[in-house]
C-alpha positions as CSV (number, residue, x, y, z in Angstrom):
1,X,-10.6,28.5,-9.2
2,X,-7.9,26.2,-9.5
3,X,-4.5,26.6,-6.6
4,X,-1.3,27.0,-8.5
5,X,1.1,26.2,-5.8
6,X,4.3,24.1,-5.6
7,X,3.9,20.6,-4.8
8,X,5.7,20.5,-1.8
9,X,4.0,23.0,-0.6
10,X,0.8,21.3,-2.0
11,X,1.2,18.3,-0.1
12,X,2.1,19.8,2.9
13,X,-1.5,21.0,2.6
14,X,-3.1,17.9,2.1
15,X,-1.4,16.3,5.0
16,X,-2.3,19.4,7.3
17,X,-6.4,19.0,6.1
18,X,-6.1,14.8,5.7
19,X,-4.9,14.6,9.5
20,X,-8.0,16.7,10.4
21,X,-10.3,14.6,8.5
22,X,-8.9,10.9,10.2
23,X,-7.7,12.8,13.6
24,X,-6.3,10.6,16.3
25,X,-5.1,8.0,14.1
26,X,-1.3,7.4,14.1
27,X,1.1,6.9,11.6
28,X,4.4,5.3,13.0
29,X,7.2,2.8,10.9
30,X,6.8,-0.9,11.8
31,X,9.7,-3.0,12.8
32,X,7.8,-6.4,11.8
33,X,9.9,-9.2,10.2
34,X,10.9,-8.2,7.1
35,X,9.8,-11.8,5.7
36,X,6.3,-11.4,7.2
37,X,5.6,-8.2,5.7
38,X,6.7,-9.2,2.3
39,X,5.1,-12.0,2.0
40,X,1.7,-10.0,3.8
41,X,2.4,-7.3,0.9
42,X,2.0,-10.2,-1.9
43,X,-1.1,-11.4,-0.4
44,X,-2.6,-7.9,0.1
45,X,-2.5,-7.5,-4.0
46,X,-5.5,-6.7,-6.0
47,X,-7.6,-7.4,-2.9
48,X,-8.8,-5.9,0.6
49,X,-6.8,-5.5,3.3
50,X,-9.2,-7.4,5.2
51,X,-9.4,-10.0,3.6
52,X,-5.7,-10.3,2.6
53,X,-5.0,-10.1,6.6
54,X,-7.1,-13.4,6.5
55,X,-5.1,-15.0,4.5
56,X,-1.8,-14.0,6.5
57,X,-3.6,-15.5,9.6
58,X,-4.3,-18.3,7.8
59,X,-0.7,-19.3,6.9
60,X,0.4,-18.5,10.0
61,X,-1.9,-20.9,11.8
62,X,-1.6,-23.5,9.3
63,X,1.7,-23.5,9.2
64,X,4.4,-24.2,12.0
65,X,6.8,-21.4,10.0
66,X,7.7,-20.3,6.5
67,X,9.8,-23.5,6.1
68,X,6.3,-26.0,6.4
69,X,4.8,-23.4,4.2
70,X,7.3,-23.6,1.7
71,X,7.8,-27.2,1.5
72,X,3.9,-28.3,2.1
73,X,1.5,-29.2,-1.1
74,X,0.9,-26.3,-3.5
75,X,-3.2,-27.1,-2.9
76,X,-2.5,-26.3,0.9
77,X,-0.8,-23.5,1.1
78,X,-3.5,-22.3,-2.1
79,X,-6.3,-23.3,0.1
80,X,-5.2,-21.6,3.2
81,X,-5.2,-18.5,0.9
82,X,-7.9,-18.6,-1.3
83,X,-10.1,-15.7,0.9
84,X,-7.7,-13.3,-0.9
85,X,-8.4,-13.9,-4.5
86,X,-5.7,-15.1,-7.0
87,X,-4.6,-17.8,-4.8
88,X,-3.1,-19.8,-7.8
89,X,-0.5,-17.3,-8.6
90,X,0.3,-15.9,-5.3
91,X,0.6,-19.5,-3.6
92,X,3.1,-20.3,-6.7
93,X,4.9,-16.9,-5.9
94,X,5.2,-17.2,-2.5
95,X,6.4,-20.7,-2.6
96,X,8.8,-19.8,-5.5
97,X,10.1,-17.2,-3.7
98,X,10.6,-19.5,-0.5
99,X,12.7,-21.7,-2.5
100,X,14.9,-19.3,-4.3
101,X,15.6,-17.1,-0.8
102,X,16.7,-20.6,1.0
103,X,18.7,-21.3,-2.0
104,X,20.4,-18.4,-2.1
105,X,21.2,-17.4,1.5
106,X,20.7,-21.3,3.4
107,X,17.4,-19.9,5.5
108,X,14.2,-18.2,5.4
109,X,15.3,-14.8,6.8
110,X,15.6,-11.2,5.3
111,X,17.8,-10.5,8.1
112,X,20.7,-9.4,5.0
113,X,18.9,-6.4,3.7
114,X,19.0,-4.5,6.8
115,X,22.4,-3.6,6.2
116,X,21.7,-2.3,2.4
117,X,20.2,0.9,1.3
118,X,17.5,1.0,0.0
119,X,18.5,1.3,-3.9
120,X,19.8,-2.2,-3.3
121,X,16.5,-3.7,-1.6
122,X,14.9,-2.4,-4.6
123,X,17.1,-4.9,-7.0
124,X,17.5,-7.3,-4.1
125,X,13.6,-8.3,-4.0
126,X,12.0,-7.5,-7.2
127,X,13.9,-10.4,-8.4
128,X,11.3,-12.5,-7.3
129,X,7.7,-13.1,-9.2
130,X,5.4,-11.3,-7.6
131,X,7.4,-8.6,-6.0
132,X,7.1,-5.2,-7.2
133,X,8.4,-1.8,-6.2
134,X,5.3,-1.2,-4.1
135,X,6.0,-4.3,-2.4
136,X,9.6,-3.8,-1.8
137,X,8.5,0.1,-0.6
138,X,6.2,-1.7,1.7
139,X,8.9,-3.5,3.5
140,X,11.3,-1.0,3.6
141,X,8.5,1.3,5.8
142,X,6.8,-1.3,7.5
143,X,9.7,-3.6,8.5
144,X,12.9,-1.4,8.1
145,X,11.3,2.0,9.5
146,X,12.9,3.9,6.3
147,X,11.5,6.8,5.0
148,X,10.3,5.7,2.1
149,X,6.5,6.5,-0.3
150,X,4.7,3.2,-1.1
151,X,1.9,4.0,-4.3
152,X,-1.0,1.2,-4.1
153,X,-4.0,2.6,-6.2
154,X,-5.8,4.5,-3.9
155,X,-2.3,6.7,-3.7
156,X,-2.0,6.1,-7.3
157,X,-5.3,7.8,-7.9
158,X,-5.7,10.6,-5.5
159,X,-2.4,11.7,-5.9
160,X,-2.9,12.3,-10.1
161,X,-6.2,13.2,-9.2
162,X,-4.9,16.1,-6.7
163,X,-2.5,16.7,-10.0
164,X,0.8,15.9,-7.5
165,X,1.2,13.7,-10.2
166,X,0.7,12.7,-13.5
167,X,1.1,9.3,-14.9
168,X,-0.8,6.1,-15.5
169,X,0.7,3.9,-13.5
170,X,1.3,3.6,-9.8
171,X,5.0,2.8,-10.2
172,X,5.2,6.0,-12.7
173,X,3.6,8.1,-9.8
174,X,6.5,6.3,-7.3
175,X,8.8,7.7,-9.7
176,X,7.5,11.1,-9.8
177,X,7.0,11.5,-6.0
178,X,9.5,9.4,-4.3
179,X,11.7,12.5,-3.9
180,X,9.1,15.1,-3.9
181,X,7.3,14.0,-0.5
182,X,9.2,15.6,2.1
183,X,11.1,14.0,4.6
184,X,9.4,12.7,7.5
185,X,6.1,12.5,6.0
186,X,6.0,9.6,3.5
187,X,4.5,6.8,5.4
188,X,1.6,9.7,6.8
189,X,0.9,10.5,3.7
190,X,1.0,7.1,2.5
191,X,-1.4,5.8,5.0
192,X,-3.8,8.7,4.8
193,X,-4.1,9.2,1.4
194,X,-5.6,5.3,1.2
195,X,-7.9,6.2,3.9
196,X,-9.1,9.0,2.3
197,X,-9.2,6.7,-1.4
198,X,-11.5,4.4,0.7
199,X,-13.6,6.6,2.4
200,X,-13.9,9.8,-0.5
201,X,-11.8,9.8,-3.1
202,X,-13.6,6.4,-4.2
203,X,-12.5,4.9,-7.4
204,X,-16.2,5.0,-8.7
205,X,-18.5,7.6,-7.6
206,X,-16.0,9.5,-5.5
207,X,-17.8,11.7,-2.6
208,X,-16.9,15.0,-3.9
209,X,-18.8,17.1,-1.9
210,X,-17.7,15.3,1.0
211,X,-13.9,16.6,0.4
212,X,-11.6,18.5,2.5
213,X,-9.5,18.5,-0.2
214,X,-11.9,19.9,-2.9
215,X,-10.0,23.3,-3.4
216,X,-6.7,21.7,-4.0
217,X,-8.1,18.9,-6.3
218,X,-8.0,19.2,-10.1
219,X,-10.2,16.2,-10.9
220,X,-12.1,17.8,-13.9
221,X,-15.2,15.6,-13.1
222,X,-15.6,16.8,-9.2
223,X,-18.1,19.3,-9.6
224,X,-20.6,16.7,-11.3
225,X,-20.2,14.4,-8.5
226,X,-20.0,17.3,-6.0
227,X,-23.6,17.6,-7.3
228,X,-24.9,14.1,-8.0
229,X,-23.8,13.1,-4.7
230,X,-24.7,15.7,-2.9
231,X,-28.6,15.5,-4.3
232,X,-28.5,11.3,-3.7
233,X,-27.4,11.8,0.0
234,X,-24.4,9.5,-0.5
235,X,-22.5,9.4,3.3
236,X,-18.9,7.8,3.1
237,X,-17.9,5.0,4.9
238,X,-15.1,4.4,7.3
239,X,-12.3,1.7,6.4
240,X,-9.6,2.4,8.3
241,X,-7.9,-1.1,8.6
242,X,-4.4,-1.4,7.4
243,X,-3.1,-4.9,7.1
244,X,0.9,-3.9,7.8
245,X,0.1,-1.8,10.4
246,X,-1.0,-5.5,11.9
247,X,1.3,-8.2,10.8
């Protein structure tokens, strides 16, 4: 029987039975350097955090500071990357980006974007290649402590899947939620819901008979693999790690 409810109300629910499932962990804004996080945020696209983390370290002990990598060989900074996957583009965007910011405001800092709001870090940063609006949401959580709802695609996909939203894109379901989430609880929701993409809500072969959220969800395909999983024995696995709740 499918829960008619209002979506507030809804995902006050799922945050209620999500901190349950992943109990102890903690959820609290960052006040990192706005430049590390971006440029973390780039290299965390279309890949692992893991891995992406990898490639932060990387730069970071390759590198004296962003200046080095900004003016250092393309092939270095590529190299020093290339754990992450795409390292062709996202060298070229982070050097491009490097270049433009030092052009533009004499240093490598992001320093002048703590006095904006956030509308104008929105146009401020996705001026760059490779910058997007989950990017830019990423630094304005992780670095600037606003309260603010980053959509990767584990978000992207529970949330539509849990019918909070409905679009096809994650920047379609930023749209849809970014004012919907209550106050106060965007970056738990934000961080539990990809914990609970990882561990359950899988992309392929999601553990539906593993969910707490099963009565809430809408998914028209959850009791099939409520019941395929179920009979295979399939056990989720933990993957809590975060990469801006380390840089």
């Amino acid at each position: 029987m499918q829960i008619q409810m209002d979506r507030k109300e809804k995902i006050l629910k799922v945050l209620a039975l999500l901190k349950k499932e992943f109990k102890g962990l903690k959820t609290e804004p960052g006040k990192s350097d706005p430049l590390d996080v971006l440029i973390a945020t780039m290299l965390s696209q279309n890949t692992t955090d893991k891995t992406s983390y990898k490639a932060f370290v990387n730069l970071k002990e390759r590198f004296k500071d962003w200046y080095e990598v900004m003016e250092a060989p393309y092939t270095k900074v590529r190299d020093a990357i290339k754990v992450c996957g795409l390292a062709n583009p996202k060298a070229r965007n982070i050097q491009r980006m490097l270049k433009e910011l030092k052009k533009e405001h004499g240093k490598l800092s992001l320093n002048h974007i703590k006095k904006m709001g956030n509308d104008e870090i929105y146009e401020e940063l996705t001026k760059y290649n490779g910058v997007g609006v989950k990017t830019v949401s990423c630094v304005l959580v992780f670095s600037l402590a606003r309260d603010v709802f980053p959509v990767d695609t584990h978000v992207h996909r529970v949330s539509n899947r849990l019918s909070l939203a409905h679009s096809k894109t994650p920047e379609k379901t930023f749209e849809q939620l970014k004012d919907i989430v209550p106050e106060g609880n965007k970056l738990a929701l934000h961080t539990l819901l990809i914990r609970f993409g990882r561990k359950i809500c899988r992309a392929k072969n999601p553990l539906c008979n593993k969910c707490p959220l099963y009565d809430l969800c809408e998914f028209e395909e959850k009791e099939y693999y409520a019941g395929i999983n179920k009979e295979i024995g399939v056990e989720p696995k933990e993957n809590n790690f975060i990469i801006l709740e380390h840089v």
